[in-house]
SEKOLNU-438327 format. One record per residue: chain; residue in one letter; x, y, z of N, C-alpha, C, O in turn. Coordinates in steps of 0.001 Angstrom, whole numbers, plus 524288, in hexadecimal, padded with zeros to 5 digits. Layout:
N
SITE kette rest   nxx   nyy   nzz  caxx  cayy  cazz   cxx   cyy   czz   oxx   oyy   ozz
SITE     A    A     X     Y     Z     X     Y     Z     X     Y     Z     X     Y     Z
...
This chain:
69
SITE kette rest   nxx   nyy   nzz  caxx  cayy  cazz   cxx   cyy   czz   oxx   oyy   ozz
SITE     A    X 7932F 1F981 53AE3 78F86 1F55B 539B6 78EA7 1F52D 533D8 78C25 1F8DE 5320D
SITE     A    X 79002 1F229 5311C 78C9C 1F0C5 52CE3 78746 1EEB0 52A90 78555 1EBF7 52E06
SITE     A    X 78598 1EEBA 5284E 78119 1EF89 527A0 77F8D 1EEC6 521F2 77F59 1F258 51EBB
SITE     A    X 77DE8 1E71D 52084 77C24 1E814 51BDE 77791 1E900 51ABA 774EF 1E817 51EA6
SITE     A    X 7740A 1EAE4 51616 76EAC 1EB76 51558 76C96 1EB3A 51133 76DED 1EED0 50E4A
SITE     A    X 769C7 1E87A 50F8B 7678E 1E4B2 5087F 761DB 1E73D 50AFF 75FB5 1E81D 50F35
SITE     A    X 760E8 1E7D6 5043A 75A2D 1E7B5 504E9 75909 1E689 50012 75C41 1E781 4FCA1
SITE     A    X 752E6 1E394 4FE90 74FCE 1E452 4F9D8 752FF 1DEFA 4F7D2 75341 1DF03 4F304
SITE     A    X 754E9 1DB77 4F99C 75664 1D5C5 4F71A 7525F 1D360 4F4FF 75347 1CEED 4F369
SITE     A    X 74D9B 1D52F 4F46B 74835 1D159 4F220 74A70 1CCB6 4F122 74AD1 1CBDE 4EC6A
SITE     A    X 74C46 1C8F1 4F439 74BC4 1C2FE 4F4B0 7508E 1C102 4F26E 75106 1BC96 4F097
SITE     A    X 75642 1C691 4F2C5 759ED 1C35D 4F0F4 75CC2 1BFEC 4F48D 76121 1C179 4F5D1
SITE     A    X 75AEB 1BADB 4F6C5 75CAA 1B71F 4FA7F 762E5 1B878 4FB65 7659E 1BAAD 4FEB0
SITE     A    X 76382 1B5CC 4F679 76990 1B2DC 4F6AB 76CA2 1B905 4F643 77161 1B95E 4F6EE
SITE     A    X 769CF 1BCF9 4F548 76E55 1C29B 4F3E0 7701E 1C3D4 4F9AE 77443 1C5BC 4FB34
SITE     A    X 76A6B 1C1AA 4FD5A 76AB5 1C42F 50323 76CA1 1C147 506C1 76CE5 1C31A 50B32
SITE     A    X 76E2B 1BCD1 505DC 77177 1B868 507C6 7785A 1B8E3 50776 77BD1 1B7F3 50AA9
SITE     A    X 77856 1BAF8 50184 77D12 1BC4B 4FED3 77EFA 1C2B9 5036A 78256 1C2D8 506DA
SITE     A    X 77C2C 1C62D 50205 77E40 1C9EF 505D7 77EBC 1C9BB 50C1C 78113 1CCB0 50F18
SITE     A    X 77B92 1C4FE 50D24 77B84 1C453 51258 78149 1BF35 51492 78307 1BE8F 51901
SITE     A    X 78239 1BD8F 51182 78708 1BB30 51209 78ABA 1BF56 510E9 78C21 1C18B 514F2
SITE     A    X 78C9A 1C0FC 50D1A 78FD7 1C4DC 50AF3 7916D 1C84F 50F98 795E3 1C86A 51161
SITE     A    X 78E90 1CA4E 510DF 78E91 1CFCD 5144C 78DB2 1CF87 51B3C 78F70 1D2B2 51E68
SITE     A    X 78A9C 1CAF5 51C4B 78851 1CA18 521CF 78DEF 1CA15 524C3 78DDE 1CD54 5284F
SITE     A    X 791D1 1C7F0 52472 79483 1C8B3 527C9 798D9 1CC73 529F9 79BF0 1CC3E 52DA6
SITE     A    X 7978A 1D082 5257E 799FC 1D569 5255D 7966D 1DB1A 5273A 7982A 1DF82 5280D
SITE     A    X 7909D 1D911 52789 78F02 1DD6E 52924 78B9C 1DB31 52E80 78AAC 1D6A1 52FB3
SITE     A    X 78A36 1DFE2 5311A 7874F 1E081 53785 781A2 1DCD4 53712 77F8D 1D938 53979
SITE     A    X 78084 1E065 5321D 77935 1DF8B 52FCA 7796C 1DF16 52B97 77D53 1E024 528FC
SITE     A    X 77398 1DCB7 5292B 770BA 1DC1D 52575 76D8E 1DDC3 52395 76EC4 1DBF3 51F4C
SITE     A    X 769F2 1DFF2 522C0 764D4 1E2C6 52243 761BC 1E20C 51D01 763A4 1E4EC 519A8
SITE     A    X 75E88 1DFD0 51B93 75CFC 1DF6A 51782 756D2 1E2C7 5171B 75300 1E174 519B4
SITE     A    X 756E1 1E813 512A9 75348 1EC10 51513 74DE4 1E945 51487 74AED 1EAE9 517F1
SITE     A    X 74BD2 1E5F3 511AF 747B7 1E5C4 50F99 746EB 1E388 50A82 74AFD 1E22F 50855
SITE     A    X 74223 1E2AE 507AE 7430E 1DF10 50202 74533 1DAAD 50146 74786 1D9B7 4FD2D
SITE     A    X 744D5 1D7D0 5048D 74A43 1D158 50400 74568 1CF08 50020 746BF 1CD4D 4FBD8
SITE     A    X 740DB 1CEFC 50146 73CDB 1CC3A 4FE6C 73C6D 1C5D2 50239 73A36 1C1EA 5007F
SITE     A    X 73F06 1C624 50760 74002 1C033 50755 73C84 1BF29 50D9E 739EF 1C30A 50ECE
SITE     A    X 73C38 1BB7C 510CF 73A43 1BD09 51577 73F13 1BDC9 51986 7435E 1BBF3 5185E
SITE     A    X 73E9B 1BF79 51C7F 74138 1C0A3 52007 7437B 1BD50 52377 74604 1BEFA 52732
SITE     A    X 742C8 1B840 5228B 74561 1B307 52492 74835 1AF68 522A6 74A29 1AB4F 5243C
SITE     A    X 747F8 1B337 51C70 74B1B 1B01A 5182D 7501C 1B058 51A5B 7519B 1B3E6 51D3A
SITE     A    X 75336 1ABCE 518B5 759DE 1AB19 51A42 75C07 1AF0D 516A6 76049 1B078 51860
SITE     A    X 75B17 1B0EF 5133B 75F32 1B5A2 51019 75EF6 1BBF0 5143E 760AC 1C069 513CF
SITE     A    X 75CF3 1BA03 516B7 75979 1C029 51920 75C0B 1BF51 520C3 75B39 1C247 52477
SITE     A    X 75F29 1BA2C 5209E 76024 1BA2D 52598 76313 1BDD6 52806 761FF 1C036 52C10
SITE     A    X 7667C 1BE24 5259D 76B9F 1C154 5275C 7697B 1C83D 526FB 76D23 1CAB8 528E3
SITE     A    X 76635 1CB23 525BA 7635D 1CEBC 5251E 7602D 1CF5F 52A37 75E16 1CBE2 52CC8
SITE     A    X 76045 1D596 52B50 75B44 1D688 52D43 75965 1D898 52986 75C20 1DABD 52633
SITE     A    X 751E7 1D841 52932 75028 1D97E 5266C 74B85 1DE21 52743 74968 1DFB2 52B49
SITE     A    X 74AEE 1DF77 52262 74464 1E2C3 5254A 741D2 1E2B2 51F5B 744F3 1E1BE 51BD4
SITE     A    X 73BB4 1E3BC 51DB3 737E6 1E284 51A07 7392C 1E703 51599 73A42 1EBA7 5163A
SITE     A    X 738BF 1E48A 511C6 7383A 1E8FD 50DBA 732D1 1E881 50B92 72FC8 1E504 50CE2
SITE     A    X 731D9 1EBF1 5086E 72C9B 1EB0C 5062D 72D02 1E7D6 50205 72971 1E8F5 4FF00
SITE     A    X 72FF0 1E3EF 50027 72E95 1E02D 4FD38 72E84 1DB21 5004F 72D0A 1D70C 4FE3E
SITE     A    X 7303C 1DB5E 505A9 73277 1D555 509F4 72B40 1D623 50AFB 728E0 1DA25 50C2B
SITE     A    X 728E2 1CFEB 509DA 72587 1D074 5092A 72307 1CB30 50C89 71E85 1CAED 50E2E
SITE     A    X 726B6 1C788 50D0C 729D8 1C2E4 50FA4 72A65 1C2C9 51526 72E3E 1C535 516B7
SITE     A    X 726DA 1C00C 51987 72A16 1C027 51FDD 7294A 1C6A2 52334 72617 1C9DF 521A7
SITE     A    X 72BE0 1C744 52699 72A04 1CBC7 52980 72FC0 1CCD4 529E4 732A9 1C9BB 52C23
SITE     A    X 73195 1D190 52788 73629 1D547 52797 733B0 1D904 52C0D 72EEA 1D86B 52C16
SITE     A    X 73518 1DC0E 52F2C 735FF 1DF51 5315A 73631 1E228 52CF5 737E6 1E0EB 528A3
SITE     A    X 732FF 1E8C6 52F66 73204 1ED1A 52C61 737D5 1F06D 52BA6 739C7 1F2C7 527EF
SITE     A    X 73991 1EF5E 53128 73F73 1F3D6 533F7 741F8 1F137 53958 74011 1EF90 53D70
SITE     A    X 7473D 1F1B0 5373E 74A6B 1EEDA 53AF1 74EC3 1F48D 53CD6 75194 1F73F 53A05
SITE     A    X 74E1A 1F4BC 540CB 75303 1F9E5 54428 757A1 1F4B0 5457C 756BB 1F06C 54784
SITE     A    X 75BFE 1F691 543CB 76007 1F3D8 543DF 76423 1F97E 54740 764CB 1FDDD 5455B
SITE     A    X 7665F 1F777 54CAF 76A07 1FCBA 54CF4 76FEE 1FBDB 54B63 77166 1F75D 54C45
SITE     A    X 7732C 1FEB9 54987 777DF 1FECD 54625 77BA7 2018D 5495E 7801B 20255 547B9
C-alpha cells in the first residue's frame, strides 16, 4: 500500500491540489496531518483525509482518524 502524507500546508491551496493531482493516482491514501489552515470542505482538501492541527481553526476536523493498512 502506499501511502501519501502532507502536513502544516497553512493555506497552500494550489500546492495541495498540485500534489493531489501529481501523486493521487499512484498512491492507496492521502492523509493530510493537520495545519492546512483551511476548512475541511475546502476543494483543495478533497482528495485528503484529514484530522485538526492546532492552527486548523476553520470547520470541525476530527481530533483522530484510525485508518487500517
Amino acid at each position: 500500500m502506499k501511502v501519501l502524507i502532507v502536513s502544516d500546508s497553512h493555506g497552500l491551496e494550489d500546492e495541495l491540489e498540485m500534489i493531489a493531482e501529481r501523486h493521487g493516482k499512484e498512491t492507496d491514501l492521502m492523509i493530510h496531518c493537520g495545519d492546512s489552515e483551511l476548512d475541511p470542505s475546502h476543494p483543495a482538501l478533497s482528495s485528503y483525509l484529514t484530522v485538526k492541527g492546532n492552527c486548523d481553526f476553520y470547520g470541525e476536523f476530527k481530533d483522530e482518524v484510525v485508518v487500517p493498512v
